[in-house]
N, C-alpha and C positions, 0 to 999 in steps of 0.2 A: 015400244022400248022407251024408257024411261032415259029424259039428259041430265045431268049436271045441273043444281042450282046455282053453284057458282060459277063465274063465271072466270075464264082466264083471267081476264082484266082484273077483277079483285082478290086473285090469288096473285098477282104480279103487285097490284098495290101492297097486299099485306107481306112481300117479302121487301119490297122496297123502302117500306116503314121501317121493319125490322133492322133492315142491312144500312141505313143513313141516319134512325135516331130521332129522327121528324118527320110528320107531315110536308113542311113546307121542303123540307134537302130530297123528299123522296119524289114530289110534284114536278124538282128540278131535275132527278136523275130519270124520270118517265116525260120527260117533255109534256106536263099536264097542269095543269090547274089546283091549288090546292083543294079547294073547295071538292074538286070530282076527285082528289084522292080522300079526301075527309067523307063522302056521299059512299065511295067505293066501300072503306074500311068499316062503314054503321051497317052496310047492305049486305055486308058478307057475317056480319054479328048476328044482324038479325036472324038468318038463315040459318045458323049453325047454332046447335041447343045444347052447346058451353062456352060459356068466357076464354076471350082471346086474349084481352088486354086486363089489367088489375093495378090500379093508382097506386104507386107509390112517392105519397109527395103528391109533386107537379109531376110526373115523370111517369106517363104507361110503360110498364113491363109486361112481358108474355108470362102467362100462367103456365102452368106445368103441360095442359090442354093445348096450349096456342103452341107451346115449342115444338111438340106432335104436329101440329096442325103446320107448321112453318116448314119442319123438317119434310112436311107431303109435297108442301105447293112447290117446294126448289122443285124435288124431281116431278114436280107435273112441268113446271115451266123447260125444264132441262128437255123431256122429252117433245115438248111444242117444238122449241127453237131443234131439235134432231130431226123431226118429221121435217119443216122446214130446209132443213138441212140435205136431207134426202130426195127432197124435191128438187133442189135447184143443182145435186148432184145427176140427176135422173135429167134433167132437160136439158144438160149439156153432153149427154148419151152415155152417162157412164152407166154400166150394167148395174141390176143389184146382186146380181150372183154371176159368179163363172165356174167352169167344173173343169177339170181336170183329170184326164187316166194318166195314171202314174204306177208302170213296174214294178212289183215289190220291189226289186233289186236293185233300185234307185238308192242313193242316196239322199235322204232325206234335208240334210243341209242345206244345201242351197236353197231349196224350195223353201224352205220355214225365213231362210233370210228376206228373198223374194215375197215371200206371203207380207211380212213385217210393211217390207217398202210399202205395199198396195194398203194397208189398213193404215200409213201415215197419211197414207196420200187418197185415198176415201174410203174410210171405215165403216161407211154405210153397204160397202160391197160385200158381200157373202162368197167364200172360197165352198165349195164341195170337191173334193177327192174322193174318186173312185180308186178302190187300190187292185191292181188287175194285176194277170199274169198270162204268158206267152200271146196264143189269140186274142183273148182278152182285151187285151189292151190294142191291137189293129180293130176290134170290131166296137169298142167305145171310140172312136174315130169314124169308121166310116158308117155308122149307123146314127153318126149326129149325136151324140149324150155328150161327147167332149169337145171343148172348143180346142185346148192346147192338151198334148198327149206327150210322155215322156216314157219311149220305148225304144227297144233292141233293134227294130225293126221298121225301116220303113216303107209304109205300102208303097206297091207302084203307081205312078202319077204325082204322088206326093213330095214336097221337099223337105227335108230333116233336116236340122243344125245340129252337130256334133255338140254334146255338153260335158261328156267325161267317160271315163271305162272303169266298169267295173272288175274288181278281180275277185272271182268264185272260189274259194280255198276247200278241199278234202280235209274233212276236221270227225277228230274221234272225242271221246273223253278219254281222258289221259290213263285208265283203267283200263279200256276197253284194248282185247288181245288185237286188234290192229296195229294199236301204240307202241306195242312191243318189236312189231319189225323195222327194218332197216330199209327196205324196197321190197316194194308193194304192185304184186302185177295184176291184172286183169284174173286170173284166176283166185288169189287172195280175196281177195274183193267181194266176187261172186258167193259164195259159201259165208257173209255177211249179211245182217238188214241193213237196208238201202232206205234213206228216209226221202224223199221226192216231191216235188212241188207241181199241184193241181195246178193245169191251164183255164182257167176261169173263164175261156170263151164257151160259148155254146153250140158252137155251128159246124164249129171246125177244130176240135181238139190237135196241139202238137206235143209232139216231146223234144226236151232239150236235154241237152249234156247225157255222160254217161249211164245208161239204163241197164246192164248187163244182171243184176243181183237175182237172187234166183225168190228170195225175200224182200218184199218192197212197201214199204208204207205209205201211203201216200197223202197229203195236209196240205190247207190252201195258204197258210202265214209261214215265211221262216220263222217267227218268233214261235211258234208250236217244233219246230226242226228243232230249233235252241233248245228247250226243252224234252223234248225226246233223249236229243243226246247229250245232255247234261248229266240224263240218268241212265249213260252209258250203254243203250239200246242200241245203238248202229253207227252209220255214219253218214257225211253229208255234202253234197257241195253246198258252200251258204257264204252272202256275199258277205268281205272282209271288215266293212264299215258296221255289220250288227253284232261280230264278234269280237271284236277288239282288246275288251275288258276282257271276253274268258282267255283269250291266246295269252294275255298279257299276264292274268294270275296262274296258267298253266292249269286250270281245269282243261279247256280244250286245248289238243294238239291237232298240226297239222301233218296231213299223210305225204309221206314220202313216196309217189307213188311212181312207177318207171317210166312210163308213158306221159304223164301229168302233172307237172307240183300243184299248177293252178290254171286257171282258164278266164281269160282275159274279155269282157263284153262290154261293145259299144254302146252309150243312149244318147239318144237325140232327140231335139224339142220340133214335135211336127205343129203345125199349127192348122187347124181346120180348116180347108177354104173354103168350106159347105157353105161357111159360116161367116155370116157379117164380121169383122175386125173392130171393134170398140175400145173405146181407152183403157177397161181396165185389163182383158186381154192380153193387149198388145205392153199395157205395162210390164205386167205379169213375165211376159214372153222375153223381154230384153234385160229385165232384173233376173231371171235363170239364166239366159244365157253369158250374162256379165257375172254375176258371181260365181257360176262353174268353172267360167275361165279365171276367176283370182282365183279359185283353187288348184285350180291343175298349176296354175304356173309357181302355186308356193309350194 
């Protein structure tokens, strides 16, 4: 494997010349020696088979080559001082990644605000989301793949913090002959497609909510339901935060139905105890549960 001829150091010299204007201002801004930054700047020319510097006057200027060549060395030095950075993030135990199983029927907000926190506060950390459904989401918990899990459900043994409830709305498109009634029973329904959401566990399939349709489709993302019935193919339960926009412009309507307007489900943040508790974690884990609750309470 082939290294590098140059060397950091004279890619740090040649932007430190650049960025102060002189040899001797850039010797002062690297704590060095003019002499080793004037040895650095010939060593790194000679190496490289085009002109970096071009007189004008008294006064080197960068060549059209060097400004290239200047605009590489920042981001090599940017990514030096990152790895650095990642190290002395790593040796005070902050993870480089955390995963999380997240509910489709989550909402997503808090979490994105949450994520935000943790990339202020070390953005050398990697978020992965797995996006699960019913079992799914108990068995990326108890099989180890997720450190924090935000589900309906909490297994036994386990403790869960309350982070907010979701409400599951009966939604048609505003065409579709469901839209047309006034109350809507159990038999209306049935003589309908039913559009349904895969349980993305493998071991232990469940079903949730009402399943009676004698026609049933079934898709692993709401956002496939969303479209489904956009184009007025059936109907759905689908949580109220992905449809907002269509309820509000009256493409989708909501079913008036006898038994049901809506169906109201808990989530909560479990947090693994399989699993060591690390900073970024346990950050993660207290910025969901703090901004769920500024939400509920606005």
């Amino acid at each position: 494997m082939k290294t590098p001829r140059i060397t950091i150091e004279q890619w740090a010299a040649l932007r430190a010349v650049v960025e102060t204007g002189t040899h001797a201002m850039a010797a002062e801004a690297l704590n060095k020696s003019q002499s080793t930054i004037s040895y650095a700047i010939q060593k790194l020319e000679d190496q490289l088979p085009v002109d970096v510097f071009q007189m004008r006057g008294r006064k080197a200027e960068l060549t059209e080559e060097g400004k290239i060549l200047y605009r590489r060395a920042v981001e090599i030095l940017d990514r030096a001082y990152e790895a650095e950075s990642v190290a002395a993030h790593l040796a005070k135990g902050w993870e480089s990644e955390v995963t999380l199983a997240v509910d489709v029927i989550a909402n997503l907000k808090p979490l994105l605000i949450a994520f935000q926190k943790l990339a202020e506060v070390s953005p050398q950390t990697r978020v992965r989301v797995l996006e699960t459904s019913l079992s799914g989401t108990d068995e990326a918990l108890l099989d180890g793949r997720a450190t924090l899990v935000v589900t309906s459900r909490v297994p036994p043994g386990y403790n869960g913090t309350f982070l907010n409830t979701i409400r599951m709305l009966p939604v048609v498109h505003h065409r579709h002959p469901l839209a047309q009634k006034e109350r809507i029973t159990d038999e209306d329904l049935r003589h309908h497609l039913q559009v349904v959401l895969r349980d993305s566990g493998t071991k232990r399939e469940q079903n949730s909510g009402w399943l009676g349709s004698e026609k049933r489709w079934t898709v692993s993302h709401f956002a496939t339901s969303r479209k489904i019935l956009r184009e007025g193919l059936g109907f759905a339960f689908i949580p109220e935060s992905i449809i907002e926009e269509d309820l509000a412009s009256g493409e989708l309507v909501q079913l008036d139905i006898a038994w049901q307007s809506h169906r109201e489900i808990a989530l909560y943040l479990v947090v693994n105890m399989a699993l060591e508790a690390r900073p970024a974690a346990e950050l993660l884990a207290r910025e969901i549960i703090r901004v769920s609750g500024n939400i509920n309470s606005n």
